[in-house]
N, C-alpha and C positions, 0 to 999 in steps of 0.2 A: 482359529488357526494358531498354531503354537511354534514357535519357532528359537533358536537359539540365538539369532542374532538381534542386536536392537532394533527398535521400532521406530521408525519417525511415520508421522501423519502429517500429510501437505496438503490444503485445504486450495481450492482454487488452481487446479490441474489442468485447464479445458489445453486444448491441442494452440502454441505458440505463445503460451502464458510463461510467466516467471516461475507459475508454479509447477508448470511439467520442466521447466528445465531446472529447478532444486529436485523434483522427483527421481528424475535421468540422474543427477549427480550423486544423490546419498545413496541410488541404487548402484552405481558405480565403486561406493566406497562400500557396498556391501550390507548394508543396510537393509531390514524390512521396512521397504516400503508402501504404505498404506494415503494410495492416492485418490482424490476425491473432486467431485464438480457436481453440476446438479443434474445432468446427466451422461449415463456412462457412454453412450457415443464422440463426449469428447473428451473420452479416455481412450480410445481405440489404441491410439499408438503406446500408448503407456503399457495397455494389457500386452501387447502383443511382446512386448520385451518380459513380459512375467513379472511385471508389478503388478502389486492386488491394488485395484481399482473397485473404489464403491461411489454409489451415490449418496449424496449428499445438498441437501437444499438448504443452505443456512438462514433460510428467511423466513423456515418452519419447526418451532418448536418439536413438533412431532418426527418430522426425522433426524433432526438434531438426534432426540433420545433412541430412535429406533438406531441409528448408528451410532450411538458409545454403547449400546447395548451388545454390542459387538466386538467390542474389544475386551481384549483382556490383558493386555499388557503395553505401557509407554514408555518409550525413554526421552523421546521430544517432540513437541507437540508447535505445528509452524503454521500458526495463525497467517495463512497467506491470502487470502481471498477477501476481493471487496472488487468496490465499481466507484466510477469518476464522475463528474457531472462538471462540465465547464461553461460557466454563467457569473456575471459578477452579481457580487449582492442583490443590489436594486431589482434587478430582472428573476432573482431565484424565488421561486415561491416557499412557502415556511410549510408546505408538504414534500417540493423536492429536498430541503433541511433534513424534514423528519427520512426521507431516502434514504440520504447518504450514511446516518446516523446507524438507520436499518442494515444496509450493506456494509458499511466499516466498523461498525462498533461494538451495538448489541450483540451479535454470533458472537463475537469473541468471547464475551462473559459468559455467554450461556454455554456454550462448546466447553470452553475452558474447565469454567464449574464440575460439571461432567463428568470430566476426564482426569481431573485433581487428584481423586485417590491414587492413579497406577500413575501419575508423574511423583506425588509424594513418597510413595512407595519405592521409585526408583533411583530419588534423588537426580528427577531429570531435567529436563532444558524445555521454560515455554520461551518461544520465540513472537512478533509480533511485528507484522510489517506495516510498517509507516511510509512517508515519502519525506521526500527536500518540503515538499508544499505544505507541510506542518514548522518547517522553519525560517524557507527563505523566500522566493518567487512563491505569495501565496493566492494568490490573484492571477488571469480569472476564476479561476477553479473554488471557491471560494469555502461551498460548502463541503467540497470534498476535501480545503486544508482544514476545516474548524474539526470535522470529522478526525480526520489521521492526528490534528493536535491534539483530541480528546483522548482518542489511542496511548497517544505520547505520552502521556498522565495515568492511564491506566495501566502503563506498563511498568512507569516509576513506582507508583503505590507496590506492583504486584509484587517488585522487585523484592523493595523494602519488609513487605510483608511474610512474605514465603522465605526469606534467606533462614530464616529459624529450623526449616524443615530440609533444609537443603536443596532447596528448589531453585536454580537459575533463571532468571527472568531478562532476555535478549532485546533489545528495539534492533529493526533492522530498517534503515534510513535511505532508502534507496531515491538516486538524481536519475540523469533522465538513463533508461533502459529500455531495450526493443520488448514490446509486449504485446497481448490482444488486450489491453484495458479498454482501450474502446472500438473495437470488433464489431460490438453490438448495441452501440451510441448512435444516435442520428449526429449527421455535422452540426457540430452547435453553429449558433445563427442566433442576433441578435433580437428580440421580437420589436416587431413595429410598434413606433411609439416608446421606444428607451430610452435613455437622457445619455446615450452612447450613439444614438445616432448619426451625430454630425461628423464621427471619425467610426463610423461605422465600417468601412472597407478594412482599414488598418488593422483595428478592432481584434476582429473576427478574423484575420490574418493570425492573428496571434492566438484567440482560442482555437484556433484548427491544429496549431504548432507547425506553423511552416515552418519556422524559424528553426525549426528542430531538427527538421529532417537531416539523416549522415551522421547526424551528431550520437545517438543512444550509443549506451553501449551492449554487445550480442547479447541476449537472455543467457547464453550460452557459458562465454565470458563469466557475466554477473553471476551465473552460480556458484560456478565454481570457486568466484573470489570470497564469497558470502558465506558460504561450505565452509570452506577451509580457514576464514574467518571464525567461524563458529568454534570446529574441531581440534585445530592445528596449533592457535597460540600461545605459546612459550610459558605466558604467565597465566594460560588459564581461561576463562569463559569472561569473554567482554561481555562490557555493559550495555553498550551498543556498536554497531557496525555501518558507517556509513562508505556504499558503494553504487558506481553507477558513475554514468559521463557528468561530470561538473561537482561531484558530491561531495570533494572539497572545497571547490568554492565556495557553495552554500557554506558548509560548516562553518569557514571565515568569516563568511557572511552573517550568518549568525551571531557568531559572540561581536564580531563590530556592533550588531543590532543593538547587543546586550549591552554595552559599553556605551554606543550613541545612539538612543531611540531613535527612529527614523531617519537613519541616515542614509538609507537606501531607499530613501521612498521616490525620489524623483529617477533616478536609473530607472526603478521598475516601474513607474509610470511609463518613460520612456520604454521601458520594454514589452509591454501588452497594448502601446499603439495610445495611450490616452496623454500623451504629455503633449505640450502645447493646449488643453481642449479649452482651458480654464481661459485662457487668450482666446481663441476662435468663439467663444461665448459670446463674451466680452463684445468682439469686433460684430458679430452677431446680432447681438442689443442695440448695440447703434448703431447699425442700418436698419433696422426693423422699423 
């Protein structure tokens, strides 16, 4: 398909995702948009506005390449699509690791690759979405913050890399925002027999994200700020963009980190339900 206008690809479109509402919004600023999930039924809404919607399975080599074989032209290419797994350490198995690793990281390189020559050809914008949980609250979620920090790194590298070509290279840092991330998650739940047991109610209060709720901010909202983020600023294409309810704090959060190793580790102990545990042990031991 040939068209006059630029092109962005938003990878991770299903119907109430972040990625149909960047989709919505670049198609508003006029954009070709070339929108994607793994299947097109939860593209429906997207089609029906007259965005080109395709399938896409990023967890298959094979349509990976069956779709850039399909393109022929990019100006920004918006690595959106991944999945969550909320589990601390101890309880995640080094196969749901290799998951998360599988859904947040690997596609990117391999998409990316890809589609390199019509981004360098156009002198266009890869984007790359991360979360806060690659820099501040990273816990429980643990192997999906190791995942988004490895992202994190691979976006610096790309950045550094490709500026020769004229390539932009974006992290998009997103705190908490309304999404379908986990749509299609079972409620995380502690497994029996976890050394989280004894504050197991609290726990798992906190992997569900009660604590959350009210607080995101709209998919809706968040695009538009992230858009316009991208497109709009004064001096030019940021390095990164950190949006989304609290995603300045984290950022603060952050360089405090930088500044005091671990100076936030007993708050967010406190805040996933595990502070005091190290006491209730203790008290534990000696009644036993």
């Amino acid at each position: 398909m040939t068209t006059s206008k630029k092109t962005v690809i938003v990878t991770g479109c299903s119907k109430d995702s972040l990625g149909e509402a960047l989709a919505k919004e670049f198609h508003r600023r006029n954009y070709h948009v070339i929108a994607t999930a793994r299947s097109l039924s939860r593209l429906e809404s997207l089609a029906s506005m007259g965005i080109d919607t395709r399938e896409l399975d990023l967890l298959s080599s094979s349509s990976i390449k069956s779709f850039c074989a399909g393109i022929t032209s990019l100006d920004i290419l918006f690595n959106n699509a991944g999945g969550n797994l909320v589990m601390p350490f101890a309880d995640t198995s080094p196969q749901e690791f290799r998951h998360m690793f599988d859904l947040n990281f690997f596609p990117v390189i391999e998409l990316t690759q890809f589609l390199l020559p019509h981004i360098i050809r156009s002198k266009g914008i890869i984007v790359n979405h991360t979360s806060q949980s690659a820099y501040g609250l990273k816990v429980p979620a643990t192997a999906y913050a190791c995942a988004k920090a490895a992202l994190a790194c691979l976006t610096d590298c790309m950045r550094i890399e490709l500026a020769p070509f004229d390539v932009r290279v974006v992290e998009v840092v997103t705190g908490m925002a309304s999404s379908n991330i986990t749509k299609f998650e079972a409620t995380p739940r502690l497994p029996q027999g976890s050394i989280y047991s004894p504050v197991r109610e609290r726990f798992e209060k906190s992997m569900k994200g009660a604590d959350a709720d009210g607080y995101q901010m709209s998919a809706e909202k968040w695009a538009k700020r992230v858009v316009s983020d991208l497109l709009d600023r004064w001096f030019g294409t940021p390095k990164w963009i950190w949006r989304g309810a609290f995603a300045t704090t984290m950022y603060v959060i952050y360089w405090a980190d930088i500044l005091w190793k671990g100076c936030m580790d007993g708050p967010f102990r406190a805040a996933i339900g595990i502070g005091g545990l190290k006491k209730l042990l203790a008290e534990e031991k000696k009644t036993a």
